[in-house]
N, C-alpha and C positions, 0 to 999 in steps of 0.2 A: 640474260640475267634472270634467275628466279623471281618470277613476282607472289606477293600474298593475297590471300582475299581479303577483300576490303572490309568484308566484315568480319574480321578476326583484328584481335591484339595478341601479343605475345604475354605468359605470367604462366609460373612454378609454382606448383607444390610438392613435397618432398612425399614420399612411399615407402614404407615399408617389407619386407618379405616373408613378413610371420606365416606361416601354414592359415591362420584365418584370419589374414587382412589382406586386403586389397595389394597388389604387388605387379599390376599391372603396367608399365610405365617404361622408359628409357632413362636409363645413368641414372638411376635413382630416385627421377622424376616422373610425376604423373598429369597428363596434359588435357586440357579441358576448352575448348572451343567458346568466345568469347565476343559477342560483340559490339561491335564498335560505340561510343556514344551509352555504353553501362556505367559509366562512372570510375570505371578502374585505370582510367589512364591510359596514354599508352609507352605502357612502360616491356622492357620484354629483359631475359635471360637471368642473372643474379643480381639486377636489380629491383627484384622483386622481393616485396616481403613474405617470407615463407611461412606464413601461417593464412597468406591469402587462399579465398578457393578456388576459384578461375584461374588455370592457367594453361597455357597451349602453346601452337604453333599450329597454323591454318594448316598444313598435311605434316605431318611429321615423319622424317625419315631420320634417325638417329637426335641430332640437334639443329639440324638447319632444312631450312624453308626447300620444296617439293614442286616442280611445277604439276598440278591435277592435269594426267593427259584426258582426263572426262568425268563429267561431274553428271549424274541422272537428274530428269525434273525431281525426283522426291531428296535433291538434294545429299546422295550419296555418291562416293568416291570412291572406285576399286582402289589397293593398296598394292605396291609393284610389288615382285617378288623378292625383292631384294630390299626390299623398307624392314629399318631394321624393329619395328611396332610391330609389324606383320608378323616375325620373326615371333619375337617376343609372346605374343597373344597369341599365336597356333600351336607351339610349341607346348607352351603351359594349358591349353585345351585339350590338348592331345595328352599331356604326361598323368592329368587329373584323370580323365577319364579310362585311362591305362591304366592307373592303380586299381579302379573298380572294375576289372576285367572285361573293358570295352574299348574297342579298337577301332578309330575313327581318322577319317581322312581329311582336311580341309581342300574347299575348292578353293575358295578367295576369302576375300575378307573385304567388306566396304566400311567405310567409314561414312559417318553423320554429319556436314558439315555447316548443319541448322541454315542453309542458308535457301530453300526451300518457298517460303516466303515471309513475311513479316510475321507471322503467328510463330513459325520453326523458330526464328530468333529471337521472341519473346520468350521462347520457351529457357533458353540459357540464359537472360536477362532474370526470370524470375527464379528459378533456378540457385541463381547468386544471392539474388536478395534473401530468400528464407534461409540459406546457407549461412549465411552473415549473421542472420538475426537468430540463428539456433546455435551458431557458436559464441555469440555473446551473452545469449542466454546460459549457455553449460560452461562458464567460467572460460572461455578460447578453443573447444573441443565443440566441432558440428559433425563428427563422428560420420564420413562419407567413407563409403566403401565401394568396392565394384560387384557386382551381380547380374548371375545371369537370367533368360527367361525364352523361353521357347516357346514356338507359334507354329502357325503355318506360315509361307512366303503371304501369302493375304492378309493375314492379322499384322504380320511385322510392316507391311507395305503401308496397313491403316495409320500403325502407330507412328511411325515417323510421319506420317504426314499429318496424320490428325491428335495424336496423343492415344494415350491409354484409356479404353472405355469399359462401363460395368460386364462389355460379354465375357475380356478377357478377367475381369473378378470371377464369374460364376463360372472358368472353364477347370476352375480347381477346390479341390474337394476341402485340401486343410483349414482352408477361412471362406467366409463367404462374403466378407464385407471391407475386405482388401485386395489388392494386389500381393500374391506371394512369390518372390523371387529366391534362386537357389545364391546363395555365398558361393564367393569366386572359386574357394577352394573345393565345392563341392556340385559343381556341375551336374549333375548323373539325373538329376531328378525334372530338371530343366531340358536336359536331351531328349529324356523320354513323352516330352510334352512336344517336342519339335515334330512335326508332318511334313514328309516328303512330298517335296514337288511332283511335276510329271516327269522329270530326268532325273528324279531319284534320291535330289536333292533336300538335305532336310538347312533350318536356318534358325539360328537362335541369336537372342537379342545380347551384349553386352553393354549392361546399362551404369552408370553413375549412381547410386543410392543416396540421397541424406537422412541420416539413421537418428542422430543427435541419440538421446537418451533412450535406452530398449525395455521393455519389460517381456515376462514371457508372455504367450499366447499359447493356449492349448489348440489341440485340431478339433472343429468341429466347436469351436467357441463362439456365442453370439458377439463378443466385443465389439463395436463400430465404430472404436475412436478410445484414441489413451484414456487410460481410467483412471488420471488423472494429470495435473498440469506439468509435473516433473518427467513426462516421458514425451515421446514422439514417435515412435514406434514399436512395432513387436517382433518377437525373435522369437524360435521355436526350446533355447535353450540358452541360455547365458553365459554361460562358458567356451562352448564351442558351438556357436551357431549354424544351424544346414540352411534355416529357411529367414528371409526376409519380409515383414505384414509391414507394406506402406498404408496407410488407411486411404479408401475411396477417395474422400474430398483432400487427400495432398499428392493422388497417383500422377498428376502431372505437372505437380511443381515441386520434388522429392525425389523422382526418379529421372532421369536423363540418358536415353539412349545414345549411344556414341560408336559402337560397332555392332552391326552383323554379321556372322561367321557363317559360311556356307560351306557343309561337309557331309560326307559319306560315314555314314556305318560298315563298317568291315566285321564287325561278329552280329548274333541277337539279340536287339534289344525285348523279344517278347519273354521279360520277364514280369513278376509281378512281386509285391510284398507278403508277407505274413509278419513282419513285426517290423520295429523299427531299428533293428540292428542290423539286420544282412537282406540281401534279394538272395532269390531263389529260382536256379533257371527252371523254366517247367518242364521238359524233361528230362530231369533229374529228380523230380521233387513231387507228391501228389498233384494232383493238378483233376479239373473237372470242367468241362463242358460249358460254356456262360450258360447256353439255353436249361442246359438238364441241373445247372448252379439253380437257376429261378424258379425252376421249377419244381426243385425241393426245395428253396425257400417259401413257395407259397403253400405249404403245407405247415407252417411255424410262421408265416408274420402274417398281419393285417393285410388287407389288397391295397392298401393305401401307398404300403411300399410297396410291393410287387409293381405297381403303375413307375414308382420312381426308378427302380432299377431297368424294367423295360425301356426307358425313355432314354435310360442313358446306351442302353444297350443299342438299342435306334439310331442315336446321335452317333455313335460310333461307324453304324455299320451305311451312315448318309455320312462319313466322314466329314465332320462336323467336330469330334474330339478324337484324340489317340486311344490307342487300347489303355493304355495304364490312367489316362482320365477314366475312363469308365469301369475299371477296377474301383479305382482309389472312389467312385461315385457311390458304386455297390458295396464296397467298404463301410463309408460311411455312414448307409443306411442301413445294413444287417447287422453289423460290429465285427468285430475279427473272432469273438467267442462263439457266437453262432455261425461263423461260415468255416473254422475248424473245423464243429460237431460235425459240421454237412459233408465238408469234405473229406471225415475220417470214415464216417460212414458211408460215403461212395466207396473210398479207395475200397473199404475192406467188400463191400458188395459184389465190384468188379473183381478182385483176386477170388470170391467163393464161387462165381461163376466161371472162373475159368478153370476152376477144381472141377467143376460139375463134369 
């Protein structure tokens, strides 16, 4: 007979399938890891009130309880192949990032199953609490979503075990004084933050968000905390959100990792931006040198930046961040109007030289 972990209760909440909401879940439901002695009873299945935010099944395989053939010390649990969650979440990882003309494999899929040590499970303990008290504050809406967030296997290995810390704030360019996670429906930006293992393997986070009320957040904004009491967090755009700003001091009781996805790339991800409506692969597209980028930047900026972009360029090359961090770095610090001029004046220098 299947047994549950002890530190789980069973409880629902209902999900939606909007292109930007959260839609990750089985029959409709979305399942949330729970433990034991929080207060919520133990109640499980439709007798739950649907407006609660915790609710799970200790392994979930469609709707009934899983025996874990192996749980890791950092309190993760591979997902059989045949779990139909598994299903669900690779499937939709894969069809996302196929829209954005990238073609990726999943290896596995583990689940989080906070039980790690007393800290992991205070973490869903706390988790529930500010969930509660942000949906009672926004009239019954604590506005949770699912989002992603890409690491290295060492960063994601920190974070479940110890939570979210300021390295993974400073490893992104758009905010400096949050956490910024990709919306579910737009993965692409959180892939390319993911770093390959030694087997080639890259790993991103699927996290729980509590969003409660959003304002925008521009990129490169000093904000360090709602700008004022009717918000809780920041979104890159209102309408149709790409980016997630949990602020610092709520990154580990707002966000809730609950899977990691382990997958292959099957086309390039060495792409880069020039604006915020399309990537551009690089060859197809201008494209320049980082070294001989800097080095007609330091002929137009200060050396104050020139130190900043070398560093990021460093950080990259001690693999320490991804290439597209240390674009989106050198972004930051040039502006995108200054590294056009640069780069149109390369291109056309190289095609006069190839006249010659």
């Amino acid at each position: 007979m299947p047994r549950s972990l002890p530190a789980s209760v069973d409880r629902r909440i209902s999900g939606d399938d909007d292109e930007n909401s959260s839609s990750f879940g089985v029959d409709g439901g979305i399942y949330l890891p729970v433990i034991e002695g929080s207060g919520s009873g133990d109640r499980s299945g439709d007798d739950v009130d649907s407006s609660s935010v915790s609710d799970c099944e200790s392994v979930v395989s469609g709707s009934r309880f899983v025996e874990p053939t192996s749980i890791e010390q950092k309190g993760l649990v591979r997902l059989d192949e045949s779990d139909k969650l598994r299903g669900i979440i690779g499937n939709k990882f894969v069809s996302r990032l196929s829209d954005a003309g990238v073609n990726v494999q999943v290896q596995y899929i583990q689940r989080n199953m906070f039980n790690a040590s007393g800290i992991t499970q205070a973490k869903v303990s706390s988790f529930q609490i500010f969930a509660k008290a942000v949906e009672r504050r926004n009239g019954g809406d604590a506005n949770i979503k699912y989002a992603w967030f890409g690491a290295s296997k060492d960063e994601i290995d920190k974070i479940i075990l110890h939570g979210f810390g300021y390295d993974n704030i400073q490893k992104n360019s758009f905010h400096d004084h949050g956490i910024v996670l990709s919306a579910d429906h737009s993965p692409l930006e959180s892939v390319e933050s993911a770093t390959a293992d030694e087997d080639g393997i890259k790993h991103i986070l699927l996290c729980r968000v509590l969003l409660g009320k959003t304002e925008v957040v521009t990129r490169g904004s000093t904000q360090s905390h709602p700008s004022c009491d009717n918000f809780q967090s920041g979104v890159d755009d209102l309408e149709s959100p790409k980016k997630y700003i949990i602020w610092s001091q709520q990154m580990n009781t707002h966000i809730l990792p609950e899977f990691v996805i382990s997958f292959k790339t099957l086309t390039s991800m060495n792409r880069y931006e020039l604006d915020g409506a399309h990537l551009l692969r690089k060859p197809a597209s201008p494209w320049i040198p980082i070294p001989d980028l800097i080095a007609a930047l330091s002929k137009i900026l200060p050396p104050k930046d020139i130190k900043k972009m070398t560093q990021f360029r460093q950080s990259y090359i001690e693999h320490k961040i991804s290439r597209i961090d240390m674009i989106r770095g050198i972004r930051k610090v040039a502006g995108d109007r200054v590294l056009l001029m640069v780069l149109k004046d390369f291109t056309e220098q190289r095609r006069g030289n190839r006249l010659v």
